[in-house]
C-alpha positions as CSV (number, residue, x, y, z in Angstrom):
1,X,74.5,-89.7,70.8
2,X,72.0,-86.8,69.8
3,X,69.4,-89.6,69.3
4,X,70.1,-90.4,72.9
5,X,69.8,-87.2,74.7
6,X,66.8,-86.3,72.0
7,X,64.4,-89.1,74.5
8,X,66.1,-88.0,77.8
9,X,65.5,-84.1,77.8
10,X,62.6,-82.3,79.4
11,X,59.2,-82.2,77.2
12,X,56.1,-80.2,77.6
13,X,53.5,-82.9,78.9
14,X,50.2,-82.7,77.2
15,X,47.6,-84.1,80.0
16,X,46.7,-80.7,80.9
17,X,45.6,-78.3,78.3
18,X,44.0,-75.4,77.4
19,X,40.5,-76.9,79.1
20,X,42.8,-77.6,82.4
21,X,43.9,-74.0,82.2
22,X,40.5,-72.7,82.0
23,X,39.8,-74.1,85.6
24,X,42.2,-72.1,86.9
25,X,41.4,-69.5,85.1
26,X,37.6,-68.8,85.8
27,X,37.4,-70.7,88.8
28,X,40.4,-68.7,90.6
29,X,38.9,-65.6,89.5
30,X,35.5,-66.5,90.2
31,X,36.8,-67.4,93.8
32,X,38.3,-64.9,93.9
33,X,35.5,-62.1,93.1
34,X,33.5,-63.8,96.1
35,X,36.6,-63.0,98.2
36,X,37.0,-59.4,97.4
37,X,33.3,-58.7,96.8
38,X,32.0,-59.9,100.8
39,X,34.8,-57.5,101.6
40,X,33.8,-54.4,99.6
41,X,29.9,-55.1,100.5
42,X,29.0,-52.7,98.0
43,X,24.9,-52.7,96.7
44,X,25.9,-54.5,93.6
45,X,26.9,-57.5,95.7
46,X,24.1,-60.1,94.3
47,X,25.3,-59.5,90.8
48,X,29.1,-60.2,91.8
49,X,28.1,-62.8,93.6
50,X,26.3,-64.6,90.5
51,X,29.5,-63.8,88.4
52,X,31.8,-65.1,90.2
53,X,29.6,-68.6,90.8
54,X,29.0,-68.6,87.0
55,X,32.9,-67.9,86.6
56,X,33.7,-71.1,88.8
57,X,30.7,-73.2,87.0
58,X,32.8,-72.3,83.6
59,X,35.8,-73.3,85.3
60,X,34.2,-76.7,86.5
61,X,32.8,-77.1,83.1
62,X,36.0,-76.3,81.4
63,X,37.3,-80.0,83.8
64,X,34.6,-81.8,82.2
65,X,35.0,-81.5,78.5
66,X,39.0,-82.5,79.5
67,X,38.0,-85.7,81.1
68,X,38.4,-88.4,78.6
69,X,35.0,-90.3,80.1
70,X,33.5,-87.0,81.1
71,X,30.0,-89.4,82.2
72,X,32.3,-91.0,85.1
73,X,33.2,-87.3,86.4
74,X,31.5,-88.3,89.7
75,X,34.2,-90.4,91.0
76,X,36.4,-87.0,91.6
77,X,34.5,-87.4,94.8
78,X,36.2,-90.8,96.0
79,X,39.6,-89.5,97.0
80,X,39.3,-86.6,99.6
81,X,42.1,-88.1,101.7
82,X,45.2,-88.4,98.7
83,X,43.4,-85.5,96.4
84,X,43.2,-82.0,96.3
85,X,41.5,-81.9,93.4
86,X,38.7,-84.1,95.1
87,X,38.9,-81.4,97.7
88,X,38.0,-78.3,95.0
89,X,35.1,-80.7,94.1
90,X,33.9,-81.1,97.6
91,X,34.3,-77.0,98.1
92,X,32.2,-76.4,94.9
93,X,28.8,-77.5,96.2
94,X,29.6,-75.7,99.6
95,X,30.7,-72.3,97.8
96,X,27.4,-72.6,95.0
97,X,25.1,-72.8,98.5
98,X,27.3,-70.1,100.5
99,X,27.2,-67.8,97.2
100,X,23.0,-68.3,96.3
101,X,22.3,-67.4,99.5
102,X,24.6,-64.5,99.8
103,X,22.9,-63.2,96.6
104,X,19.6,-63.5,97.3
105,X,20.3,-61.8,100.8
106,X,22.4,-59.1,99.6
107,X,25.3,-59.8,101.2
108,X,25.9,-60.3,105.3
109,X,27.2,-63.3,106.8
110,X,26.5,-65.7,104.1
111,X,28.6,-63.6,102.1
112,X,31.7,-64.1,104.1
113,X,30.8,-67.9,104.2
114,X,30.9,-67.7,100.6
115,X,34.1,-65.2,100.4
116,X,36.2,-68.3,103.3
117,X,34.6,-70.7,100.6
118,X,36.4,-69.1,97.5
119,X,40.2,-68.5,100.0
120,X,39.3,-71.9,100.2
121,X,39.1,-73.0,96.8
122,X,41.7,-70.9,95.1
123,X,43.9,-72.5,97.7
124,X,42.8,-76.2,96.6
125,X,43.9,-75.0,93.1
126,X,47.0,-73.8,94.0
127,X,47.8,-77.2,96.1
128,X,46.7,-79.2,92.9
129,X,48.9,-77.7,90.7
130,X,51.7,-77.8,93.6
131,X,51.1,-81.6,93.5
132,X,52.0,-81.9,90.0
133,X,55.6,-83.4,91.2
134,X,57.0,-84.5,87.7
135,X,56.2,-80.3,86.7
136,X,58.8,-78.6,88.0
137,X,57.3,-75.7,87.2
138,X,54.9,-76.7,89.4
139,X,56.0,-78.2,92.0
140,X,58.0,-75.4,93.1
141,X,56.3,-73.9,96.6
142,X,55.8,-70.9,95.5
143,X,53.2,-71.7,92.9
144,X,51.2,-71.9,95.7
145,X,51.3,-68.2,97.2
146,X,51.3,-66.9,93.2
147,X,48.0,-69.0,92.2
148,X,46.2,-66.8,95.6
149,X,47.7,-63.9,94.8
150,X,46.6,-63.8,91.1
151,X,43.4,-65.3,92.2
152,X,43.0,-62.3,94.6
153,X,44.0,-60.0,92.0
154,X,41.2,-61.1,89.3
155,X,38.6,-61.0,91.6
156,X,39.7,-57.3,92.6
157,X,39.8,-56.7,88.6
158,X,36.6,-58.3,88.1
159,X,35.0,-56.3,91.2
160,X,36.0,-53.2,89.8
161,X,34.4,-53.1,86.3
162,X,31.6,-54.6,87.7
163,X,31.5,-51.7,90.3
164,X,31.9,-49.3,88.3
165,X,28.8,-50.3,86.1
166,X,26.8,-50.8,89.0
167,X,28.3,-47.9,91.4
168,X,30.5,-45.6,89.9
169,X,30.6,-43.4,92.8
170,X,31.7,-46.0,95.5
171,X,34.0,-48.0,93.0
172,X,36.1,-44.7,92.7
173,X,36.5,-44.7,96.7
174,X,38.7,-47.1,97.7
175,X,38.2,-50.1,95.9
176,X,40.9,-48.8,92.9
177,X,43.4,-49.2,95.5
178,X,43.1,-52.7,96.8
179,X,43.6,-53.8,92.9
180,X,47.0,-51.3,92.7
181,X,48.3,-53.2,95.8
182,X,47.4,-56.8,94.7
183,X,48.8,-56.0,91.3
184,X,51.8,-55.0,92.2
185,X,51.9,-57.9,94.8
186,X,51.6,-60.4,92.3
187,X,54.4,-58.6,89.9
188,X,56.7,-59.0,93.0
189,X,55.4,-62.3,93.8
190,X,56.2,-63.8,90.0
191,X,59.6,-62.1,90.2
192,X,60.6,-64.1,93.4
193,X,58.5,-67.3,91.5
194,X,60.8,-67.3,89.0
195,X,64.4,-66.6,90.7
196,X,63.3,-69.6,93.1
197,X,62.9,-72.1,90.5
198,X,66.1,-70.6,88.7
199,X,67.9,-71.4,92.1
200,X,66.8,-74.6,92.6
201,X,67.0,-75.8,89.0
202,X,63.9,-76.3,86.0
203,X,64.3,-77.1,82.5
204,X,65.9,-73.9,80.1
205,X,62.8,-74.6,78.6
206,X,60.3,-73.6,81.0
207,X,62.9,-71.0,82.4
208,X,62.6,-69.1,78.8
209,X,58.8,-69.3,78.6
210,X,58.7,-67.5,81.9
211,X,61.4,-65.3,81.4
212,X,59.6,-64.0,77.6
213,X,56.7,-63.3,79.6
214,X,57.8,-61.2,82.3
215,X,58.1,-58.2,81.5
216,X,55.0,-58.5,79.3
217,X,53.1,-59.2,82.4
218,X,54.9,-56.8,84.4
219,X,54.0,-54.2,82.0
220,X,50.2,-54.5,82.2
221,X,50.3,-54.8,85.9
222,X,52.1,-52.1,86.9
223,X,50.5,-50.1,84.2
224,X,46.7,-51.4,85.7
225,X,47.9,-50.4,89.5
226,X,48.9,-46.7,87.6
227,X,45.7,-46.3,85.9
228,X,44.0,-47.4,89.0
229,X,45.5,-44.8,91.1
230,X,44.7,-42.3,88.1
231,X,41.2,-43.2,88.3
232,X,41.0,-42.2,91.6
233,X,42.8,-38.9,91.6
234,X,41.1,-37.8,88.2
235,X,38.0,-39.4,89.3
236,X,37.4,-40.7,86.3
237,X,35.5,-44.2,86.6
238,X,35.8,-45.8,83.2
239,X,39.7,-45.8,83.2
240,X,39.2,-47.3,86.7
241,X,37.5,-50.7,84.7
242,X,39.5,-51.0,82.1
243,X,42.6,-51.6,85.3
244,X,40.1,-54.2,86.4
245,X,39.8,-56.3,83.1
246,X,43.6,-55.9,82.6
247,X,43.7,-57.3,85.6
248,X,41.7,-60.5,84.7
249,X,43.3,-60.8,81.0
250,X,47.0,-60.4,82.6
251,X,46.2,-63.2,85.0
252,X,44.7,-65.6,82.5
253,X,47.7,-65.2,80.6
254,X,50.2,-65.8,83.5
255,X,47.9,-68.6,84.3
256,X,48.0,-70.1,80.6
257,X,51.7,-69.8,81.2
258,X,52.6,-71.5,83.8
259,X,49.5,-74.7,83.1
260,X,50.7,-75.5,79.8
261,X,53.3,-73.2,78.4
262,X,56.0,-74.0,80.9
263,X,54.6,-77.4,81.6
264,X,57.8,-79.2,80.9
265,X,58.6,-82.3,82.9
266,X,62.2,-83.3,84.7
267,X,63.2,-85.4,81.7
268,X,65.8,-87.9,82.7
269,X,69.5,-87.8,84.1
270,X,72.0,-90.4,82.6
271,X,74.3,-92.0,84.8
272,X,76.4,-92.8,82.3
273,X,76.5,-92.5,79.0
274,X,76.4,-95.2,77.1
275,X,78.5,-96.4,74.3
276,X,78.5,-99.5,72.3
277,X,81.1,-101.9,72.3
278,X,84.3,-101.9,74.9
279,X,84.8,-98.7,75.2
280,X,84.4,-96.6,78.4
281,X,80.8,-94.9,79.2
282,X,80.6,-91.0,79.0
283,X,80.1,-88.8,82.5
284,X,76.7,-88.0,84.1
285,X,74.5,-86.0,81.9
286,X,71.3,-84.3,82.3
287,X,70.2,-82.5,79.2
288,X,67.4,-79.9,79.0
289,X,68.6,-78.4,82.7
C-alpha cells in the first residue's frame, strides 16, 4: 500500500530550475526598474534605464542556458497565438529599442514606451507562470497580481540605490515612499496568495514551503518599508539603499520560492484503491493534499 501512494503523491517537478527562476528574477526586476524609473524621471534615468535592459538580457540569458538545444532558441517565436512565453520574446526586442532610445535621450516619451513595455513584460511572466496548469502553485490566479507586484517592487528597490548613488538629494524626496507602499503591498498580496490556494486546495508540500517562508519575507519587507520611511525623516540616504536592495534580494527569494521550491505538481487521485485478489477495493484517496 505505501508503495502505492509513494507514485501517486504530489512531487516537485524539475523542468524548471534555478536558470528558469532567474528569468523571473532579473527580467521582472529589470522590467520593472524601466516602470518605476520613466515615472521618477530623475537625471540618473540613462543609467537605470541600461540596468534594467542589462537585468532583463541576464534574465533572457538565464532561458537559454535552460534550453536543452539552446542553438534552436529561435523557434520561441513560432507560437504567439497559444504562448505567452512567445509573447515575452516578442516584447523583448520592442522593450531593448523602447529602453536604448530612452537612454540615449534622457528620458521623455520613449521612456514611457519603454516603462508600458516592461508592465508589459512582467505581465507576460506572470501569465507564463499562471499557465503552468499541472503547478498548483502556479496556476492559482493570484500568481498573477503577486509576480507585478514583486516586479513593481524590485524595480522601486533597484531605483532607489541607484538614486541614491546618482542623486542623493532627489532619492530622499519621495521616491523612499513609493518602495514602503509597494513593499507592504506585496506582504499583503502574498498573504491573500497563500490563504487562496489554502482554500482551494495545493499539495502540504508546497503549502509548507510557503508557509516557512512567510514570515521571513514579511520580516524584510516590512522592515525595508520602515527603514525607507526612516530614511526620509532622518534624511539619511544610505539607509534609504540598503531598503532598495532588500527589496530586490527579498523578491528573488519569494520568486525562487514559488518557481522551484513550491513547484509540486497535483499528483494523482485514486478512485479506488486497489487490492489484489477478491477482496473489495479501498475508498477514494488523494495523498499529498
Amino acid at each position: 500500500m505505501a508503495s502505492v501512494i509513494g507514485r501517486v503523491s504530489p512531487w516537485r517537478q524539475t523542468a524548471w530550475d534555478w536558470r528558469a527562476a532567474g528569468n523571473f528574477i532579473f527580467g521582472g526586476s529589470g522590467a520593472g526598474l524601466l516602470f518605476i524609473a520613466a515615472i521618477v524621471a530623475g537625471p540618473g534615468y540613462p543609467v537605470q534605464a541600461l540596468l534594467g535592459m542589462t537585468l532583463v538580457a541576464a534574465g533572457l540569458l538565464c532561458v537559454w542556458a535552460e534550453i536543452g538545444r539552446p542553438w534552436r532558441a529561435l523557434n520561441v517565436f513560432r507560437h504567439a497565438q497559444t504562448s505567452w512565453m512567445t509573447r515575452e520574446a516578442l516584447v523583448a526586442p520592442l522593450l531593448f529599442a523602447a529602453g536604448a532610445s530612452a537612454a540615449l535621450l534622457g528620458g521623455g516619451f520613449p521612456a514611457w514606451i519603454a516603462a508600458a513595455l516592461g508592465l508589459t513584460y512582467c505581465y507576460c511572466q506572470a501569465r507564463m507562470l499562471h499557465a503552468g496548469r499541472g503547478i498548483p502553485a502556479w496556476r492559482h490566479g493570484y500568481v498573477v497580481p503577486l509576480m507585478l507586484i514583486t516586479g513593481c517592487t524590485e524595480g522601486a528597490g533597484w531605483c532607489v540605490a541607484t538614486q541614491v548613488l546618482l542623486d542623493a538629494r532627489r532619492a530622499l524626496a519621495w521616491l523612499p515612499w513609493i518602495l514602503a507602499a509597494l513593499l507592504v503591498a506585496r506582504v499583503l498580496t502574498f498573504a491573500g496568495y497563500r490563504a487562496a490556494l489554502a482554500r482551494s486546495g495545493a499539495p502540504r508540500s508546497a503549502l509548507t514551503v510557503l508557509r516557512d517562508v512567510h514570515w521571513p519575507l514579511a520580516v524584510l519587507d516590512i522592515g525595508a518599508a520602515l527603514a525607507a520611511i526612516g530614511a526620509v525623516i532622518a534624511a539619511v540616504s544610505w539607509i534609504a539603499a540598503i531598503a532598495g536592495v532588500v527589496a530586490v534580494l527579498a523578491g528573488a527569494l519569494l520568486k525562487f520560492t514559488i518557481v522551484v521550491r513550491a513547484a509540486f505538481n497535483q499528483g494523482f487521485t485514486l478512485a479506488r484503491l486497489p487490492d489484489r485478489g477478491s477482496g473489495s477495493t479501498g475508498p477514494a484517496v488523494k495523498p499529498g493534499w
